[in-house]
Structure formats: structure tokens, C-alpha cells
C-alpha angles and dihedrals in degrees: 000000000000108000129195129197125236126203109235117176135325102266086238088070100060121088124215110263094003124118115215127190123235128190113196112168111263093029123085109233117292144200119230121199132198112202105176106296098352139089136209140184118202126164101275087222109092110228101235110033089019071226100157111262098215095068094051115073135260123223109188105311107348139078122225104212102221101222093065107353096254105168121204127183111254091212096061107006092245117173091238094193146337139351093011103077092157119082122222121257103247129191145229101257118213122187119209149157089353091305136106121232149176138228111225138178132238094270094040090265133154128272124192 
């Protein structure tokens, strides 16, 4: 499969513990986490209320969608209890040059 890489934020726009929402053309919006020194990309939409993601919280590793409090693992997009059961798409996460970004594939999609 032929990936492309898609500039997200500049690191220093990211907030520990945050999740910020990022729109690129050809991606649907996504969520993008700082943990310490790590950074994550998940869909922004949560799976069961399609509530946006980035304006939930995030506890650790995991995001709290703020319609029903569903909660997913931003390092694999697993559906952590009810009434979430989907798990969100994630993405490969590259940093680079100061900036966050994303591999996607030809159609947007996602690559782990």
C-alpha cells in the first residue's frame, strides 16, 4: 500500500494530556494526544455517539468521550467499556521537523 504523510501541529502546540482536533483534506478529522513524550492520532468521531473526541478528556491513556463517557486507548483505538464496542481508526504517528503527522493511506485511511 502506497502511504503518504500528512502534517498535523507544531509539537509545541500540543498540551500534555490534551487532545486537540485537527482537520487536513482527505482525512476525516482527527485527535491528536500528547502523553509525556509520546504522541498519538486517533479519528476525532467517537464510535458510538460520533460526539467529537477532542473536546472529551483524556486520563493517562485513555480518552473519555463527553456524551456517555465511552473511553478508547489511544494507542490502539480499543472500545475500553460500554456503550462504546467499536474501536477508533488510529494512525502511524511520524515526528518530524518540530511537527506531528500522520501515514495515510491513498484513500485517507488509516495506517498502524
Amino acid at each position: 500500500m502506497n502511504t503518504t504523510l500528512k502534517r498535523l501541529i507544531g509539537i509545541d502546540q500540543l498540551e500534555n494530556g490534551v487532545a486537540k482536533k485537527v482537520c487536513v483534506a482527505g482525512v476525516a478529522p482527527i485527535a491528536v494526544y500528547k502523553c509525556g513524550d509520546e504522541y498519538f492520532a486517533t479519528q476525532d468521531k467517537c464510535t458510538h455517539a460520533q460526539a467529537s473526541l477532542s473536546e472529551g478528556w483524556v486520563e493517562g491513556f485513555e480518552v473519555f468521550c463527553p456524551v456517555h463517557d465511552a473511553r478508547f486507548d489511544i494507542r490502539d483505538g480499543r472500545a475500553l467499556c460500554f456503550p462504546a464496542t467499536e474501536p477508533l481508526a488510529t494512525y502511524k504517528v511520524v515526528l518530524e521537523g518540530g511537527y506531528v503527522s500522520i501515514e495515510v493511506g491513498e484513500a485517507g485511511d488509516e495506517v498502524r
